[in-house]
C-alpha positions in Angstrom: 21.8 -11.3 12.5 22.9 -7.4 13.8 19.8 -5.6 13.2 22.1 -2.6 11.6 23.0 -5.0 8.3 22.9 -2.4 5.6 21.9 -3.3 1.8 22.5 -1.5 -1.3 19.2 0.4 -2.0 19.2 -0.6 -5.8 19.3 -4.0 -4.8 16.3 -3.9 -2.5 14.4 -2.0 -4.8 15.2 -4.3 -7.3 14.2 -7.8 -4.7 10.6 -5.8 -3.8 9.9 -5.1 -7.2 10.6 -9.0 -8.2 8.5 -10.3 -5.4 5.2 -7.4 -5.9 5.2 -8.7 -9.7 5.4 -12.1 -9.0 2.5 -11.4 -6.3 0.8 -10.1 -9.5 1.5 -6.7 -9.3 1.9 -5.4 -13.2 5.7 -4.3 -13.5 5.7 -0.8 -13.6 3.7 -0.7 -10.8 5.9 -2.5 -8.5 8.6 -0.2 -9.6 6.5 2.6 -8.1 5.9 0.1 -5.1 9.2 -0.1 -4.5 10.9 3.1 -5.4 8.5 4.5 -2.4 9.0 1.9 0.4 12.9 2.2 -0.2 12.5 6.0 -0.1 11.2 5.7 3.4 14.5 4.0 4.5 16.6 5.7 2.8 15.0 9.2 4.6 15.1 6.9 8.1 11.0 6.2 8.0 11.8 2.2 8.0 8.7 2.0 10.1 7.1 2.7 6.4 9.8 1.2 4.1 10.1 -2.3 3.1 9.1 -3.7 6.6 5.7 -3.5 5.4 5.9 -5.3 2.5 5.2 -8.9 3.6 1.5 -7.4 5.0 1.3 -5.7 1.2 1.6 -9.3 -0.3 -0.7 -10.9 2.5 -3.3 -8.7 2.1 -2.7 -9.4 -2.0 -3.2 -13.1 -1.6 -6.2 -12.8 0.3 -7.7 -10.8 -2.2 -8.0 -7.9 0.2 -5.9 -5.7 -2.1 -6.7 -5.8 -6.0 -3.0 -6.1 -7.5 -4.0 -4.4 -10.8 -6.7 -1.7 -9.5 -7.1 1.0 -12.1 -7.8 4.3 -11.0 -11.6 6.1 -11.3 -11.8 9.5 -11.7 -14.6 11.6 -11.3 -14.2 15.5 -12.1 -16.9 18.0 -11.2 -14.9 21.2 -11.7 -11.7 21.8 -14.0 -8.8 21.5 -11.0 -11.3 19.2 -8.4 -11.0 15.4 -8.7 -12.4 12.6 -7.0 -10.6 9.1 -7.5 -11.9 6.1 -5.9 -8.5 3.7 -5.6 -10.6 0.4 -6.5 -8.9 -1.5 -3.6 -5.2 -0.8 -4.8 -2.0 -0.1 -3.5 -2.1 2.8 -1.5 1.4 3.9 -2.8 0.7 3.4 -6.6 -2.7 5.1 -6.5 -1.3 7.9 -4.8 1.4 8.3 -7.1 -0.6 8.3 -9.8 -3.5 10.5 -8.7 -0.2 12.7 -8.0 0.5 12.9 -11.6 -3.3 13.6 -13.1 -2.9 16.4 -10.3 0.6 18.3 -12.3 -1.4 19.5 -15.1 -4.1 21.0 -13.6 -2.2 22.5 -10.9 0.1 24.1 -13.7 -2.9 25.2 -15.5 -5.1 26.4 -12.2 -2.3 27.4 -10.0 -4.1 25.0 -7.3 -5.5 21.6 -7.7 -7.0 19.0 -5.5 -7.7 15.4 -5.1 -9.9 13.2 -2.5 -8.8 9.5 -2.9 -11.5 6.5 -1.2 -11.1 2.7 -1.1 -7.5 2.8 -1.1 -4.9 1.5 1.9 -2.1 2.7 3.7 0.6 4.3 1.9 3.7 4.8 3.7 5.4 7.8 4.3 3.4 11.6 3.0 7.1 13.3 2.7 7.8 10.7 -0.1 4.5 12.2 -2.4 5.6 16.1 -1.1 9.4 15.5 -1.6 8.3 14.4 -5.5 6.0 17.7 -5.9 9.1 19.7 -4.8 11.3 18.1 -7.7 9.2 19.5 -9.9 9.2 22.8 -8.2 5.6 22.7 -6.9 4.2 22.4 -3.2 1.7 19.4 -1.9 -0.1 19.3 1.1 -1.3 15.8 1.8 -3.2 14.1 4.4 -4.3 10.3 5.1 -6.7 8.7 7.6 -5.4 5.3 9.2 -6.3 2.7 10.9 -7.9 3.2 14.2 -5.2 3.6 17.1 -5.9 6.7 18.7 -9.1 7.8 20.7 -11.0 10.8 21.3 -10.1 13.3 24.6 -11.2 11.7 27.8 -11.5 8.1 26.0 -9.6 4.9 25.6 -11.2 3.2 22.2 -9.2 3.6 19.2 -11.1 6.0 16.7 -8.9 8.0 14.8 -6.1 6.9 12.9 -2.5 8.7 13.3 -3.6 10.9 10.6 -0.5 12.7 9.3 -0.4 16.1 7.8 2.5 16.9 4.8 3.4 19.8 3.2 7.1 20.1 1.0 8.6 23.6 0.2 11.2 23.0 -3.2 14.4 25.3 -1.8 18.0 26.2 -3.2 19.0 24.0 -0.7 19.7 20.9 -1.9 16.6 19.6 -0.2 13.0 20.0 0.7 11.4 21.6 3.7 9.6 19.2 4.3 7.1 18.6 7.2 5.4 15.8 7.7 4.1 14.9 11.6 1.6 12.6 12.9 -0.8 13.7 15.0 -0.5 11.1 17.6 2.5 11.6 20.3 4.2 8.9 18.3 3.7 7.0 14.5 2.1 3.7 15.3 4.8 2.0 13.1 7.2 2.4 16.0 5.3 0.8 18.1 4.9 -2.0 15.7 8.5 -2.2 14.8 9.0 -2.2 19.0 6.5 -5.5 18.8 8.1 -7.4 16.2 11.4 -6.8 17.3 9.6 -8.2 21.1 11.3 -4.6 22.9 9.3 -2.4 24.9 8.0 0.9 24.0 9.1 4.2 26.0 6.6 5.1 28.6 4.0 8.1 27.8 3.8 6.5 24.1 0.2 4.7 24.6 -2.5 3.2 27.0 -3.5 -0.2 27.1 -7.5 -1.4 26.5 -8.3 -0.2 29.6 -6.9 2.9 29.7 -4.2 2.2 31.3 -0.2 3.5 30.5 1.5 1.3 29.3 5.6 0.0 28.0 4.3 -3.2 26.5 4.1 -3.2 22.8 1.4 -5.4 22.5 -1.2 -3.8 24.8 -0.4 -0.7 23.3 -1.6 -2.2 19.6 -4.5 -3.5 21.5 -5.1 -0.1 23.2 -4.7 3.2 21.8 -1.9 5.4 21.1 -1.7 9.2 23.2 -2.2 12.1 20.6 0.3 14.7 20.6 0.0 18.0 22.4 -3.1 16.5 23.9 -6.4 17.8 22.7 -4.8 19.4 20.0 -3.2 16.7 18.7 -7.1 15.3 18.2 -8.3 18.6 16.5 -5.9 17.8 14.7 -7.0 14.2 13.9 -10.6 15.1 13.6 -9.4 17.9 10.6 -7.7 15.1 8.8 -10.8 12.4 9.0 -12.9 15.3 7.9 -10.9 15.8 5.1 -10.0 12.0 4.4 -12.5 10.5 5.4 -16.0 12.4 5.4 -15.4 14.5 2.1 -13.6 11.7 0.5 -16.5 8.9 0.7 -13.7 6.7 2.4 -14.5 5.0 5.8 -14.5 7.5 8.7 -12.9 7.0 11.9 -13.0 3.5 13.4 -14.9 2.1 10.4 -11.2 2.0 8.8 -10.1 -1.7 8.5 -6.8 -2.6 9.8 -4.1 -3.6 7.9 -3.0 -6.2 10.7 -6.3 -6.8 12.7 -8.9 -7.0 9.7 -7.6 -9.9 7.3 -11.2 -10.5 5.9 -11.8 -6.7 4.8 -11.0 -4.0 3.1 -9.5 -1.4 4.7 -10.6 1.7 2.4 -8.5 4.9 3.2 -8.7 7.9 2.4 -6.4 10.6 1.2 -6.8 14.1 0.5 -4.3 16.4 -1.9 -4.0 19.9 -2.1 -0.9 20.5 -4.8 -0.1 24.4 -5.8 1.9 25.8 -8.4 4.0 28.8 -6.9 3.9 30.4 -10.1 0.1 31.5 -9.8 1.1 33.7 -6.5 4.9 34.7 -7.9 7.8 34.1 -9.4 8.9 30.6 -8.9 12.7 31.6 -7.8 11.4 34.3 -6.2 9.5 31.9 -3.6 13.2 29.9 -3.6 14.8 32.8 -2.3 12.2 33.5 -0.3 12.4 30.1 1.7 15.9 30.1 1.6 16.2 33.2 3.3 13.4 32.0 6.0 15.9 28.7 6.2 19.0 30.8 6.9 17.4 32.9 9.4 15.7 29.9 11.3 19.0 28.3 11.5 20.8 31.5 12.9 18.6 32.2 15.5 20.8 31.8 18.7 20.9 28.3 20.2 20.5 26.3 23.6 23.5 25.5 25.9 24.7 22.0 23.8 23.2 22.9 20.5 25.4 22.5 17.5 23.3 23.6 15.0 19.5 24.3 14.2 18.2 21.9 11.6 14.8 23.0 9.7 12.5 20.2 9.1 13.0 17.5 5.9 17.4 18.6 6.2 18.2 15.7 9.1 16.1 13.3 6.7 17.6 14.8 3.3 21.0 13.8 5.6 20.4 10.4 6.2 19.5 9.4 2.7 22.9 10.8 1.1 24.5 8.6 3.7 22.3 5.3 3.0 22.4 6.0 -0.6 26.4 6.2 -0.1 26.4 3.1 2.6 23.3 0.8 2.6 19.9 1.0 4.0 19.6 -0.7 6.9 16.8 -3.7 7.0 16.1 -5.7 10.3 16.8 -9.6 10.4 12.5 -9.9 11.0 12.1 -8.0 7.6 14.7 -10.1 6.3 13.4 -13.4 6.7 10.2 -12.2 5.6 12.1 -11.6 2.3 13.4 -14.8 2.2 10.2 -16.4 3.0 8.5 -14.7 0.3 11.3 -15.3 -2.0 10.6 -19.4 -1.4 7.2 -19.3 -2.3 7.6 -16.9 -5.7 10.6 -19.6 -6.7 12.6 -16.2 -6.3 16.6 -16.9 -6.4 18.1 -15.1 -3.1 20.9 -12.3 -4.3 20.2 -9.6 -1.3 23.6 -9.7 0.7 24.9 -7.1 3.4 26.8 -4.2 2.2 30.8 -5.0 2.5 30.1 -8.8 1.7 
């Protein structure tokens, strides 16, 4: 099967929501499930789209992930809240710790959540992007499972731990950043090991410390942080955030989603969402950031260069053109689909686009 089979993103949505219920995840909840592992693809994050969905539903069965989790929500000041996730899906909890955040963050100008005992949950840009709909601004953080280690070491202690912020523009998209603070998202390197390819060198070291191209020592080993020691200050702010002030598991006390199929893997999150209307005028900050964009992209540009993109506008790109032509989904993803459709009893309907 070509690896570049594209499917209608309605129709996956519609497949992962079917097999999430039938795991016993209630309905609406598998929408939300699904409406954000689709979104990955369609912004080119398959790495944390629909290819993890299998794990999801093995973790599910093993009773590692509580299907039905209900959100618990301590409040110690008016715009603060603490939510312990109860062991549920990383991507519903978010979402809906997401939407107890709107209302304060309307009413305070700036609101903030810590999230504990919850798992991984895809991409950040997907919970920024929605804030920007709605004219507001998230920053969001998240501790992972341990793949990166400390300057000078080669033990896996810190996660990837991406940073996100969104900007809403006139624009027809988002500014949206959102980086890990590894050299490299560890979901490439597990795509590159499931697909049985090699990994670009300067990516990871193996257990010992070693570089390495293999995919599978680099899983075993630890992935290089980006811009060296800063990239771990940068990781070390996140677990602080996510991990310490959340109550969550800190550092290499973070299950893995993969490694760890007798535990929990209790991640933490951290939101900081801000109303633009408590500093100015909400179109006035529109112009304002469209007026940064334009100048950003007029700057002069290197021998080759085309054009200067800002970052969310190459990912706001792709998704017009998958919405328009198919997300692509790899044959291994595939036949975990089908797979998962035979033990549900779910009937098969998912077919390439232009079939």
């Amino acid at each position: 099967m070509d690896e570049q089979q594209r499917y209608k993103p309605q129709e996956v949505r519609d497949l992962v929501t079917r097999i999430a219920t039938a795991a016993g995840v209630p309905v609406a909840d598998a929408g939300i499930l699904a409406e954000a592992l689709v979104d990955a693809d369609l912004h080119g994050k398959s790495t944390h789209g629909v290819s993890r969905l299998n794990i999801y539903i093995r973790r599910i069965q093993r009773g590692l992930i509580d299907p039905q989790a209900r959100l618990e929500v301590t409040q110690r000041r008016p715009a603060v809240l603490a939510v312990d996730a109860g062991n549920g899906l990383g991507q519903v909890q978010a979402v809906k710790t997401l939407e107890r955040l709107v209302p304060l963050a309307r009413q305070h100008g700036v609101a903030s959540a810590t999230v504990r005992r919850s798992q991984h949950f895809g991409c950040l840009a997907y919970y920024c992007n929605r804030a920007a709909r709605q004219g507001l601004v998230l920053m969001a953080m998240t501790n992972c499972e341990p793949a990166m280690s400390p300057v000078g070491g080669c033990e896996a202690f810190f996660g990837t731990n991406p940073i996100a912020v969104s900007f809403p523009t006139g624009k027809g998209f988002a500014l949206a950043i959102d980086l890990a603070t590894s050299r490299i998202a560890r979901g490439k390197i597990i795509a590159a090991h499931k697909a049985g390819r090699p990994i670009p060198e300067g990516w990871a070291l193996d257990p010992e410390g070693n570089p390495t191209t293999d995919a599978a020592a680099a899983l075993a080993g630890t992935v290089l942080a980006m811009a060296g020691h800063k990239g771990v200050a940068l990781a070390t702010l996140v677990e602080l955030f996510c991990g310490v002030l959340s109550g969550a598991a800190v550092g290499n006390q973070v299950g893995s989603m993969y490694k760890h199929m007798d535990r929990a893997q209790n991640v933490g999150h951290f939101f900081a969402l801000l109303d633009p209307a408590a500093f100015m005028e909400p179109d006035e900050l529109v112009r304002r950031v469209d007026e940064m964009i334009d100048r950003m992209k007029a700057c002069r540009r290197r021998p080759g260069v085309e054009e200067i993109r800002v970052p969310g506008e190459g990912a706001a790109r792709h998704a017009a053109f998958c919405a328009e032509h198919g997300i692509p989904v790899g044959p291994e993803t595939i036949e975990e689909f089908k797979g998962l459709c035979r033990e549900y009893g779910i009937s098969w309907s998912l077919q390439p686009v232009g079939r």
